[in-house]
NUPANU-180613 format. One line per 3 residues: number of its first residue (from 1); their letters; for each residue x, z, y of C-alpha. Coordinates in nm, 2 decimals. Example, Ala and Ser with C-alpha at 12.3 -4.5 7.8 and 13.67 -1.06 7.14 Angstrom:
1	as	1.23 0.78 -0.45 | 1.37 0.71 -0.11 $
This chain:
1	xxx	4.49 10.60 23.36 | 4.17 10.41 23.31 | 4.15 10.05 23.44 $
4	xxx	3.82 9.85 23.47 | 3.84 9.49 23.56 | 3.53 9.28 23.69 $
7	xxx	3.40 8.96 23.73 | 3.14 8.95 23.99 | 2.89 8.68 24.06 $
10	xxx	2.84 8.41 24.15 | 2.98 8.17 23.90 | 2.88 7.90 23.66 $
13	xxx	2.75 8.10 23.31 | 2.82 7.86 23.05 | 3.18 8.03 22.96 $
16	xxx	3.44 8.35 23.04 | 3.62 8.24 23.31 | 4.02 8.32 23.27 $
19	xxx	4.13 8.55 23.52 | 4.02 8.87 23.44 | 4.09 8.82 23.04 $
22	xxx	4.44 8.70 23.13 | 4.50 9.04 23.32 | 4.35 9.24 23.08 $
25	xxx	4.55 9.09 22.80 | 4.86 9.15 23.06 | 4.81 9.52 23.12 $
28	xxx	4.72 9.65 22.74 | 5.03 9.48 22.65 | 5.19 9.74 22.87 $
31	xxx	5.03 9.99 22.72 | 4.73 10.04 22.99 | 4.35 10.08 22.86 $
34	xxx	4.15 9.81 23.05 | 3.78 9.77 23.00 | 3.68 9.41 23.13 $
37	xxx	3.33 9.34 23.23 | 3.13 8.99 23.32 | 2.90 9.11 23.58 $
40	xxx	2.83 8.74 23.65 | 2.68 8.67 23.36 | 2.53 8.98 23.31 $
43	xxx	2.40 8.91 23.59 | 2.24 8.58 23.53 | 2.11 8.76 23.21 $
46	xxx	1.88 9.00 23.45 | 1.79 8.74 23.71 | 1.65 8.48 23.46 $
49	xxx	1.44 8.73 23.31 | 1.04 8.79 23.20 | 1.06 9.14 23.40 $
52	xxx	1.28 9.07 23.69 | 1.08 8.77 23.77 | 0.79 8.95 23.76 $
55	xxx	0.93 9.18 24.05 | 1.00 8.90 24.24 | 0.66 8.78 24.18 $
58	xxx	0.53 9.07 24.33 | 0.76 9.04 24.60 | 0.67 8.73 24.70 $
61	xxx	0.26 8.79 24.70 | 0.41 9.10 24.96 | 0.62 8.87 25.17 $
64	xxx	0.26 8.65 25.17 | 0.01 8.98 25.25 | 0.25 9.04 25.53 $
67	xxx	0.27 8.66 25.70 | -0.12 8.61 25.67 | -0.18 8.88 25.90 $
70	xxx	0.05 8.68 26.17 | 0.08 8.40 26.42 | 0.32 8.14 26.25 $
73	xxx	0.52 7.94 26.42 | 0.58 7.60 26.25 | 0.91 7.73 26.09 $
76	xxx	0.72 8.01 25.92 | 0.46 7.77 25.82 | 0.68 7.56 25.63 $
79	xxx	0.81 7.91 25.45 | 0.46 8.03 25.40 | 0.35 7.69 25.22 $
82	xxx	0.68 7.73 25.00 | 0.59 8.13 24.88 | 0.26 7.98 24.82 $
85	xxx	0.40 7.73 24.59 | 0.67 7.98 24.46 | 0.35 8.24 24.40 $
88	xxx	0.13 7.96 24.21 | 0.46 7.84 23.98 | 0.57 8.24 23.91 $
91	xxx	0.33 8.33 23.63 | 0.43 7.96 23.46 | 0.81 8.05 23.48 $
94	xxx	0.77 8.45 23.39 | 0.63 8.30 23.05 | 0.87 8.02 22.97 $
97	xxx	1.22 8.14 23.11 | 1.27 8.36 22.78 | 1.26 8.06 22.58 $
100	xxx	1.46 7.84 22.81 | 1.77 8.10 22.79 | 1.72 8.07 22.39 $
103	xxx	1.74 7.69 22.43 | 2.09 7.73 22.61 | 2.20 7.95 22.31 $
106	xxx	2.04 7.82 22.01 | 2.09 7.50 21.84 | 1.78 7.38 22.03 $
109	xxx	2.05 7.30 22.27 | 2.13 6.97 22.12 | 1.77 6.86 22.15 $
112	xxx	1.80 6.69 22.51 | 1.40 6.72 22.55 | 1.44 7.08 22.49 $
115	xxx	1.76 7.07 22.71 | 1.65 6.95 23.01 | 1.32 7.18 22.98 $
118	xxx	1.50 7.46 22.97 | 1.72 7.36 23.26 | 1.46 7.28 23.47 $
121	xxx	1.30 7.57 23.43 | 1.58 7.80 23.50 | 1.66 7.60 23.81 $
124	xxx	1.33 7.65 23.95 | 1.32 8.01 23.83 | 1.61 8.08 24.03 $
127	xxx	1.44 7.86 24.33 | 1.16 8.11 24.29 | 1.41 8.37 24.35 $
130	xxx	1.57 8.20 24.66 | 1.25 8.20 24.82 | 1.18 8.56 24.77 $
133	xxx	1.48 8.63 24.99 | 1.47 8.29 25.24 | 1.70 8.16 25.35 $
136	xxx	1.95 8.28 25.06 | 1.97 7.97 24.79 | 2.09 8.10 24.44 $
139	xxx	2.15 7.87 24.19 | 2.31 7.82 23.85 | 2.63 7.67 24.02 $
142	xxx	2.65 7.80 24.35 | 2.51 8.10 24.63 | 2.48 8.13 24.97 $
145	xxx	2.33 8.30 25.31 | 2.43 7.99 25.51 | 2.81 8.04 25.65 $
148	xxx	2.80 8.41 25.64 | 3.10 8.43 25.41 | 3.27 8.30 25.66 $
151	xxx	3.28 8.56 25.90 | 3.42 8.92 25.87 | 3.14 9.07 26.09 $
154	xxx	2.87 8.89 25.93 | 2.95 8.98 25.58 | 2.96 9.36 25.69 $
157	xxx	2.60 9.34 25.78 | 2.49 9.11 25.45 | 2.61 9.33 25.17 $
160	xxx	2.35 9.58 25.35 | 2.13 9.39 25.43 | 1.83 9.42 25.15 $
163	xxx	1.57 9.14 25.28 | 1.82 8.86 25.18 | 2.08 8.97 24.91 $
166	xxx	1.93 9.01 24.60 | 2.28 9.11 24.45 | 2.21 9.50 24.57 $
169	xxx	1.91 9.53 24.35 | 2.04 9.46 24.07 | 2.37 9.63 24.11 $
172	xxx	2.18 9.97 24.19 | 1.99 9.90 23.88 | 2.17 9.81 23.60 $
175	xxx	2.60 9.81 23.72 | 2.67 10.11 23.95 | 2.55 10.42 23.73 $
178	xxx	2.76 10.33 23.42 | 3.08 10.29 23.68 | 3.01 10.61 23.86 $
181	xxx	2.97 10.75 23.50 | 3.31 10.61 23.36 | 3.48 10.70 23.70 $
184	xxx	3.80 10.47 23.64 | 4.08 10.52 23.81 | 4.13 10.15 23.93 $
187	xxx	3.86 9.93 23.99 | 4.00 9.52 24.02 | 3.74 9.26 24.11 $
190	xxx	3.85 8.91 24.07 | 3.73 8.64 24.34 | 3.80 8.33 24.30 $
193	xxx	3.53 8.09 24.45 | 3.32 8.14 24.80 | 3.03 8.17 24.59 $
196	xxx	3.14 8.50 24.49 | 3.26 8.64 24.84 | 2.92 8.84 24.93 $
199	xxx	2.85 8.95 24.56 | 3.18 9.06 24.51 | 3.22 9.24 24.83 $
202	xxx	2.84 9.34 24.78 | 2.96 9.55 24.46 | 3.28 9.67 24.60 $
205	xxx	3.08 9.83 24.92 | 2.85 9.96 24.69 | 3.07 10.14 24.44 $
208	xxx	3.28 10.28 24.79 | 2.98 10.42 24.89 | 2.93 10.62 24.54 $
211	xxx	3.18 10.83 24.71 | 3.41 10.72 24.43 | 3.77 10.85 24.47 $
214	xxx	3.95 10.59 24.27 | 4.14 10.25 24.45 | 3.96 9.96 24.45 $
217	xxx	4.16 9.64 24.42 | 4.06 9.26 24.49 | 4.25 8.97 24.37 $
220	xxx	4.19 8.63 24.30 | 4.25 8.23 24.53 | 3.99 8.30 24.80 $
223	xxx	4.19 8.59 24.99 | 4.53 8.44 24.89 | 4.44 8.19 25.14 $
226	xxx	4.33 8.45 25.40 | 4.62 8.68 25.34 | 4.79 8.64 25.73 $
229	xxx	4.38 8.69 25.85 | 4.36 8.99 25.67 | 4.64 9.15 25.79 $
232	xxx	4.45 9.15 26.15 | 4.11 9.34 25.91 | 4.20 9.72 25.88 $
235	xxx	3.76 9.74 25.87 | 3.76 9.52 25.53 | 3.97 9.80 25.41 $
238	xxx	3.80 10.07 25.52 | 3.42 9.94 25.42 | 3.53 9.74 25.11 $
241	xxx	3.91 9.82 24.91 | 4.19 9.97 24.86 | 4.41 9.68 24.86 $
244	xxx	4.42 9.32 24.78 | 4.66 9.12 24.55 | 4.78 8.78 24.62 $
247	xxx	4.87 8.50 24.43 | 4.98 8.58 24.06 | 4.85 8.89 23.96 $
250	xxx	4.98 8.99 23.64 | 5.31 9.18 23.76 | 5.16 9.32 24.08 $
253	xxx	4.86 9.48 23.91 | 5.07 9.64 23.62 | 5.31 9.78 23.94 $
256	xxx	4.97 9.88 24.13 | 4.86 10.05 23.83 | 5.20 10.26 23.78 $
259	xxx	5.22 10.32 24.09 | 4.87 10.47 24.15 | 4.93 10.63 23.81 $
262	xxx	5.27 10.83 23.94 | 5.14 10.93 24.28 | 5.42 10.70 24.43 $
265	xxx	5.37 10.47 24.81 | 5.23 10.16 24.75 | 5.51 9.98 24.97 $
268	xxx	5.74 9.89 24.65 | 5.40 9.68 24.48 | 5.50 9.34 24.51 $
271	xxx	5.23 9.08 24.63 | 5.01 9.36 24.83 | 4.80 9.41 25.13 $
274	xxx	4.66 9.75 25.17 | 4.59 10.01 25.39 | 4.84 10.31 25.43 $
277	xxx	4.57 10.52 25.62 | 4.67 10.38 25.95 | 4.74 10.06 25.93 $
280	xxx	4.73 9.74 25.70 | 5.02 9.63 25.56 | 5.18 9.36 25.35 $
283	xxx	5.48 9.41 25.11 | 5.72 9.16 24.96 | 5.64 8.87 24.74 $
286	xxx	5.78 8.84 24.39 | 5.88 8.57 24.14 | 5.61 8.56 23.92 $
289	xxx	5.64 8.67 23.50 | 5.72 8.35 23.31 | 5.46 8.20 23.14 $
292	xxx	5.66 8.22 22.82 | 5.63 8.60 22.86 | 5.24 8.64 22.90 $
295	xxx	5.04 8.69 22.59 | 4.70 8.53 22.47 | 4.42 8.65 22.72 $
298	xxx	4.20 8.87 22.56 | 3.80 8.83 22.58 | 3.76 9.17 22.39 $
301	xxx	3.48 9.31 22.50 | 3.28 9.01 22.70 | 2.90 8.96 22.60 $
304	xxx	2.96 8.61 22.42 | 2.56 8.64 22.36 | 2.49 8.63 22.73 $
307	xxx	2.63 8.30 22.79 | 2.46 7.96 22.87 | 2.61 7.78 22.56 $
310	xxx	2.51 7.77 22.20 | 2.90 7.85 22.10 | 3.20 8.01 22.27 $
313	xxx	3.38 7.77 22.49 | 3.72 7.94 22.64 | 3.93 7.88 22.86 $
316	xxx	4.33 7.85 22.84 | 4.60 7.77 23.08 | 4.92 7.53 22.98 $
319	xxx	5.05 7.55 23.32 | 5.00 7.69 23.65 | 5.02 7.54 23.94 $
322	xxx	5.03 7.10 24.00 | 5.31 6.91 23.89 | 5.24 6.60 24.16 $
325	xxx	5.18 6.89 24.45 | 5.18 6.62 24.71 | 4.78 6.49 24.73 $
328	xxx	4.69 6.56 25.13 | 4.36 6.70 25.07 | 4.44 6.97 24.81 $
331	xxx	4.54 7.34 24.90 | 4.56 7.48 24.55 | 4.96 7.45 24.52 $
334	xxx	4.96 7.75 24.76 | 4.75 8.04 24.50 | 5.08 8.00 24.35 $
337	xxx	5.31 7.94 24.60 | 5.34 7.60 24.58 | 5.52 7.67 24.23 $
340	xxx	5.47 7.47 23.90 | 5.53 7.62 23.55 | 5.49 7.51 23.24 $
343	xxx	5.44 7.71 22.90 | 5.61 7.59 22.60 | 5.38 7.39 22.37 $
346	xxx	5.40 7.58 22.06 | 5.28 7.91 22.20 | 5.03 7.70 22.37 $
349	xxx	4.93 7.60 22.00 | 4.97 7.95 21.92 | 4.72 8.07 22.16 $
352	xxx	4.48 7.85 22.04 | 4.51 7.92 21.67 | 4.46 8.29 21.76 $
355	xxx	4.17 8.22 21.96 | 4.01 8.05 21.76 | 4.07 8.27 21.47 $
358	xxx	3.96 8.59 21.65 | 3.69 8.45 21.87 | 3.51 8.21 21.59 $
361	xxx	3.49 7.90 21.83 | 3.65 7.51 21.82 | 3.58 7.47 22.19 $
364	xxx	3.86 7.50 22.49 | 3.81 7.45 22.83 | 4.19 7.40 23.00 $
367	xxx	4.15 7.49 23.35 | 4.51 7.32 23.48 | 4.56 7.16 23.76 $
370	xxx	4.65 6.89 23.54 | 4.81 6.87 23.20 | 5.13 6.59 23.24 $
373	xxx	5.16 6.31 22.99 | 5.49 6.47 22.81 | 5.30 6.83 22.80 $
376	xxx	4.96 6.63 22.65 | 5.22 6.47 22.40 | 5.42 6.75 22.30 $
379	xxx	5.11 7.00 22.26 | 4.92 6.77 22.06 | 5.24 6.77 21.82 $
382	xxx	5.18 7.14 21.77 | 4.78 7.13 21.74 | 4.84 6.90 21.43 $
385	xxx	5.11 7.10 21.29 | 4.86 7.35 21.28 | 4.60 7.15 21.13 $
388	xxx	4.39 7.30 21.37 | 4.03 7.12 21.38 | 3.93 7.21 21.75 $
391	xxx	3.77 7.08 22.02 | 3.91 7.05 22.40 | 3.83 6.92 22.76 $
394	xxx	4.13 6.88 23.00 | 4.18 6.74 23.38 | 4.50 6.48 23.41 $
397	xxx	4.60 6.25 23.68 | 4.63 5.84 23.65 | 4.95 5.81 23.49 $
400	xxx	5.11 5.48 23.34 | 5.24 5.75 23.06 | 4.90 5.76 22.93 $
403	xxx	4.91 5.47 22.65 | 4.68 5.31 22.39 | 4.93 5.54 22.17 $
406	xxx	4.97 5.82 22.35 | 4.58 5.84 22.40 | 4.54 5.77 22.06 $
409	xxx	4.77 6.09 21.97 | 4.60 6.28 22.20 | 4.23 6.21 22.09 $
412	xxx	4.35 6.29 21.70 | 4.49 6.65 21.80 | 4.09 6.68 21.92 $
415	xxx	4.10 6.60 22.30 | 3.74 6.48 22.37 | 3.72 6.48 22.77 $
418	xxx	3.97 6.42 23.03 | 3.91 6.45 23.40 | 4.04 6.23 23.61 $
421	xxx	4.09 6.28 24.03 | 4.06 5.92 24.12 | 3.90 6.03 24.47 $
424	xxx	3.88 5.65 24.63 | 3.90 5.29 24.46 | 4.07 5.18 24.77 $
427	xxx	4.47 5.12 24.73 | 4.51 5.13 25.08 | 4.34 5.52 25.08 $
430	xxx	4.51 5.60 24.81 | 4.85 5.59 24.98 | 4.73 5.79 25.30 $
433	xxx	4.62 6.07 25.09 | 4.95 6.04 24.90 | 4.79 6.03 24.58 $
436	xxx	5.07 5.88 24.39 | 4.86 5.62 24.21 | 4.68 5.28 24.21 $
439	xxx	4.38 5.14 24.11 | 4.54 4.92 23.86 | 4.67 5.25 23.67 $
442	xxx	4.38 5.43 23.67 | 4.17 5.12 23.53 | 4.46 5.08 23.25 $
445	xxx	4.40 5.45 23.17 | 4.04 5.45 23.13 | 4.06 5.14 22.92 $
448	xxx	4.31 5.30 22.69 | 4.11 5.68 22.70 | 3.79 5.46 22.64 $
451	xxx	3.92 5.27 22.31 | 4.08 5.58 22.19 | 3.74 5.75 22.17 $
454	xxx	3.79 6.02 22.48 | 3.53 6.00 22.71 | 3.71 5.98 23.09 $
457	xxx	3.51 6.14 23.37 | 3.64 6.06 23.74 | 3.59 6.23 24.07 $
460	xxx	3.60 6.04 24.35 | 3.51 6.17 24.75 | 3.41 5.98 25.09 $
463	xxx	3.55 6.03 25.40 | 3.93 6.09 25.40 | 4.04 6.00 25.72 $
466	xxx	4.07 5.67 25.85 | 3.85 5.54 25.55 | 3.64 5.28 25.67 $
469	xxx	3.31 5.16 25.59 | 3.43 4.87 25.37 | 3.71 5.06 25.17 $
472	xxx	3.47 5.33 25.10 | 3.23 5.05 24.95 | 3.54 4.95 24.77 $
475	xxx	3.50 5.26 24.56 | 3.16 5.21 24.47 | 3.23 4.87 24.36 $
478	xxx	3.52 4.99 24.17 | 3.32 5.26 23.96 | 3.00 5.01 23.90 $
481	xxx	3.25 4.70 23.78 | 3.43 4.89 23.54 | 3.13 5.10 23.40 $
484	xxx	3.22 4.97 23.06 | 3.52 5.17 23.05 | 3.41 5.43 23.34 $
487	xxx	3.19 5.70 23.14 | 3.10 5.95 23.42 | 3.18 6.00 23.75 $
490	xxx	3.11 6.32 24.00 | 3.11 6.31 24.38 | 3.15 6.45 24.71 $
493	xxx	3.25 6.39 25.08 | 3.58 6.52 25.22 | 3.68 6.85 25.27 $
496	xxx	3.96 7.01 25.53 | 4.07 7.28 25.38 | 4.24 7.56 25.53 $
499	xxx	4.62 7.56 25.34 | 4.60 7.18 25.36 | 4.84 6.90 25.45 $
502	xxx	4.56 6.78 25.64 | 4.53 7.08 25.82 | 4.88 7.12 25.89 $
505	xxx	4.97 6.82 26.05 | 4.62 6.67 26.17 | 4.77 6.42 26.37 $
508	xxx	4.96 6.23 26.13 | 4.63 6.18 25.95 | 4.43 6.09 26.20 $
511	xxx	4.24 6.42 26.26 | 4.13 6.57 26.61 | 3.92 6.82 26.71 $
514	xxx	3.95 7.09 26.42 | 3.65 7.31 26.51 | 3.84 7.68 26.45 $
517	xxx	3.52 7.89 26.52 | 3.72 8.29 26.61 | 3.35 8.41 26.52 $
520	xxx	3.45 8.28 26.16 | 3.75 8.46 26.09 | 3.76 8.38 25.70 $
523	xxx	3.70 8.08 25.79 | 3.80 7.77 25.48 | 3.68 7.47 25.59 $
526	xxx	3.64 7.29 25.92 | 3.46 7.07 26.09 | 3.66 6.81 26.25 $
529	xxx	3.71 6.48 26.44 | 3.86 6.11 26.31 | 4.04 5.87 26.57 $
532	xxx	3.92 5.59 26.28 | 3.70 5.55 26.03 | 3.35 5.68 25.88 $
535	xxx	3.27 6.00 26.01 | 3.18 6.30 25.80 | 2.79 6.22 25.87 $
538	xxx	2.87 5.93 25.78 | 3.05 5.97 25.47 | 2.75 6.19 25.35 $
541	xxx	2.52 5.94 25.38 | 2.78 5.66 25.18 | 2.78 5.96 24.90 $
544	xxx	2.41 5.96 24.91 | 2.40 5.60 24.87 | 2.59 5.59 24.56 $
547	xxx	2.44 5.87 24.43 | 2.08 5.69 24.43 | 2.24 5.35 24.25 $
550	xxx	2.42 5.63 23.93 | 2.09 5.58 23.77 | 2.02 5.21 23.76 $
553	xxx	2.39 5.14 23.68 | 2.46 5.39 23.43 | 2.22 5.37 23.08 $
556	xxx	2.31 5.72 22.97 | 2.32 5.88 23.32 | 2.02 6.06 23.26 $
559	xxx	2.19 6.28 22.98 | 2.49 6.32 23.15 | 2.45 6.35 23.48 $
562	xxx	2.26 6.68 23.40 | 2.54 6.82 23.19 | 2.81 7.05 23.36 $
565	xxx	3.13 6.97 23.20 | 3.13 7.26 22.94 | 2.78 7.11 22.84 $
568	xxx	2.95 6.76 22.82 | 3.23 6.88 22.58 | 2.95 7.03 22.34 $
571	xxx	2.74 6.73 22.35 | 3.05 6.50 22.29 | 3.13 6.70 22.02 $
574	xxx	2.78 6.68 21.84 | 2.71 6.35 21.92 | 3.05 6.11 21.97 $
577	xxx	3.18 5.97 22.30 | 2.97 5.63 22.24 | 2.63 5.79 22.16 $
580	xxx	2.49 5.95 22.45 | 2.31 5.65 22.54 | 2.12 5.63 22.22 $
583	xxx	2.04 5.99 22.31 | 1.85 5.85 22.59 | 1.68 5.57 22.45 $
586	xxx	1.56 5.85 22.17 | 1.44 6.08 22.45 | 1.24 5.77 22.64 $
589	xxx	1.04 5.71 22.29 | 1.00 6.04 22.21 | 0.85 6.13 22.58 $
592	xxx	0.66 5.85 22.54 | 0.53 5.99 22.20 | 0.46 6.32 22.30 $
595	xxx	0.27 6.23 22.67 | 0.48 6.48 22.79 | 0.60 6.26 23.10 $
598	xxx	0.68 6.58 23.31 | 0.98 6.66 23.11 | 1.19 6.39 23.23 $
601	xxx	1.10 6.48 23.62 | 1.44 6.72 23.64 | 1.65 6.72 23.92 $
604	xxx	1.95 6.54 23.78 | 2.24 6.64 23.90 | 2.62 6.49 23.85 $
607	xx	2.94 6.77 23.72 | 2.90 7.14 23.93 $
């Protein structure tokens, strides 16, 4: 039985991301060979190339030959000035985007000049590449052809549809002959953001239509929020795979894969929609394998030379799921049924020891929910029993737990970055979204993560319902007051989410109107209504506002506000949690010195 596991595009390609390694670590322990691929970052590897921007420079001057033989209308004129722009900048950006990839995995990555080159030039390269197939907008965080992904129908005609999905292409080119060649017996794509809904389906359609005979399985957050939808989408099946898992995949993959493997029904797979050749169905849900019982992912096999970082960074799990679970804006408690487990410490420790040992790196990402005060405690215990000198980034709520000693502990077992959901610096706000903490809290805790030398990032978001004008303000004056012990901050406007409190009971939140749109039948997010408070246009003009005033309060913004949080740990890590301003004071000069003023022109942007 051979099993090939993928990652499709489009993620962030600064690091592996966990799910697929944490399967395929699952199923060779049960004696299965899996062969795990990153075709995301593969993928950025081809895109942000010399040759395949060429080709889209030559697509582009075709696009142009064929729209200066036409009548534009004054949308097409504003697309025909941007290809001319795109054409002018392509031979600039086919010459440098080489070199800008090196940057990102070379020690030149520390250089912030050379740094925020290099990322300016991949952002525009993969601009250049948006407008070759208008109105699609790639970039290094995110991809989209407007709301398509929201809509059954409409992604049916988009993973065929050439003029605007670049994805195609490169699959034909450089993915689908060494599957076809291989011919596994199982195929699992992992999806886990909305980002990678039309990429991976792309693939999947495209490897169906290889006439391959094998089952194709999907898995992964987005469609364990759509699992009632699909039930109602016997076409997905039939155009795209086999069957989908839900929720926690380790136990019903290994059962998929025995199954599959014996020639029995499908109907005894625990956590499975699929097709039975007549209709879709869904079988029983199963208590999850312990996370005591799961052994160390394995990233055998992933191109650690492909990625946008000058080291390994990887990513680990302590728990699953959210130990607060209560926060009215947040769906994720339901990917795992609303269940929160905890692995013990000292295989935690474990894990990292053999990580590090096998994979040559210092740098862990943990991608929790949110590590608890006793876990941060107790695992940093076991980090120095192992006298292990790593390197780690983690996201935590505003707890009264978090001491001057506890902090202290923490930073000593290596802990350079904790991110923090403050979402609003309004009390009163803080209470409707049953957040669990206070302004007072959170200010103690970033005074004590500040003095114990861990640099405290905090996201915050406008617009929860009933937020006014004036407590929304609050939050700004919050952040800007308490710069001094506030490092970095990200931002964003509210969001009602599909699984959400919010969602479930609108009423008690204030929330009318929830625009359910039957063309979008994979439908997330919604457009709504507020009996009180700032609207959501509103809200996104209060985020813009404070966006604009990051870079006259904050010295250092300009390093890093440009840094995604991987970037941030690495930089932390060369430099110390109280030098990145010097870094740009040293940048300043040296721009100044080198007359090379255009450097510093880069979009900055806050945490993707």
């Amino acid at each position: 039985m051979e099993i090939t596991l993928l990652f499709p595009p489009q993620s962030t390609p600064t690091m592996p991301y966990l799910s697929v390694p944490s399967l395929t670590a699952y199923v060779r322990s049960k004696g299965y060979n899996v062969v795990q691929r990153d075709l995301n970052v593969e993928t950025y590897d081809i895109l942000l190339s010399k040759n395949y921007l060429k080709n889209i420079y030559e697509k582009i001057c075709c696009i142009l030959d064929n729209l200066e033989s036409r009548n534009l209308s004054t949308h097409h004129q504003d697309y025909y000035k941007s290809l001319r722009a795109a054409r002018a900048e392509a031979p600039h950006l086919m010459e440098t985007i080489e070199e800008a990839k090196q940057v990102y995995r070379t020690k030149d990555f520390y250089d912030f000049l050379k740094y925020s080159k290099a990322k300016q030039d991949i952002y525009r390269a993969l601009e250049l590449i948006s407008t070759a197939y208008y109105p699609t907008e790639l970039k290094f965080s995110s991809f989209k052809m407007g709301n398509i992904h929201q809509s059954s129908k409409n992604i049916i005609k988009a993973v065929q549809d050439r003029k605007r999905n670049p994805f195609i292409e490169i699959y034909e080119e450089n993915f689908l002959p060494q599957i076809y060649n291989e011919n596994p017996d199982l195929i699992g794509i992992s999806i886990i953001n909305s980002s990678q809904i039309i990429p991976g389906l792309t693939l999947a359609y495209l490897i169906k239509s290889l006439t391959y005979e094998g089952h194709i399985t999907v898995g992964g957050s987005i469609f364990s929020r759509l699992a009632g939808t699909l039930l109602q989408k016997k076409e997905l099946f039939l155009m795209f795979f086999d069957s989908v898992i839900i929720y926690e995949g380790e136990r019903p993959l290994f059962e998929l894969i025995k199954s599959i493997s014996e020639g029995k029904n499908l109907d005894k797979v625990p956590n499975l929609i699929y097709y039975n050749g007549s209709e879709v169905q869904m079988t029983e849900s199963c208590v999850p394998e312990s996370m005591n019982s799961l052994p160390t992912p394995c990233f055998n096999g992933l191109p650690f030379n492909l990625y946008f970082s000058p080291q390994p960074i990887l990513p680990l799990l302590s728990s699953r799921g959210c130990y607060w679970h209560k926060c009215a804006f947040c769906d994720h408690g339901y990917i795992y049924s609303d269940r929160y487990e905890v692995r013990n410490s000292a295989k935690v420790a474990d894990d990292l020891k053999k990580l590090h040992e096998k994979y040559d790196t210092s740098c862990f990402a943990f991608a929790d929910e949110g590590v608890s005060p006793h876990a941060f405690e107790t695992l940093s215990e076991e980090i120095k029993k192992r006298e292990l000198d790593l390197h780690f980034l983690a996201n935590a709520r505003f707890e009264p737990q978090f001491t001057k000693d506890l902090l202290r502990e923490i930073a000593e077992a290596g802990f350079r970055c904790l991110l923090f959901g403050l979402e609003s610096g309004c009390d009163r706000v803080l209470s409707c979204m049953k957040k669990g903490i206070n302004t007072k809290t959170a200010l103690n805790v970033c005074r004590n993560s500040a003095q114990a030398g861990i640099w405290n990032h905090l996201f915050l978001f406008f617009g929860f319902p009933t937020e006014t004008e004036e407590e929304a303000q609050k939050t700004t004056e919050f952040i800007f007051s308490n710069k001094e012990i506030i490092n970095s901050v990200g931002s964003a406007v509210f969001v009602l989410r599909r699984n959400s409190p919010v969602k479930e009971n609108p009423n008690a939140y204030g929330v009318s109107n929830i625009c359910e749109d039957t063309n979008r039948d994979l439908q997330l997010r919604y457009d709504y209504t507020v009996h009180t408070g700032v609207t959501q246009e509103q809200a996104e003009q209060i985020r813009d506002d404070f966006l604009k005033q990051l870079p006259e309060e904050y010295s250092d913004y300009r390093v890093w506000g440009i840094l995604c949080r991987e970037h941030l740990l690495l930089y932390l890590v060369q430099y110390g949690t109280n030098d990145l301003s010097l870094i740009e004071e040293s940048m300043v000069k040296e721009v100044v010195k080198r007359k090379e003023k255009d450097v510093v022109e880069v979009v900055f942007r806050g945490f993707d």
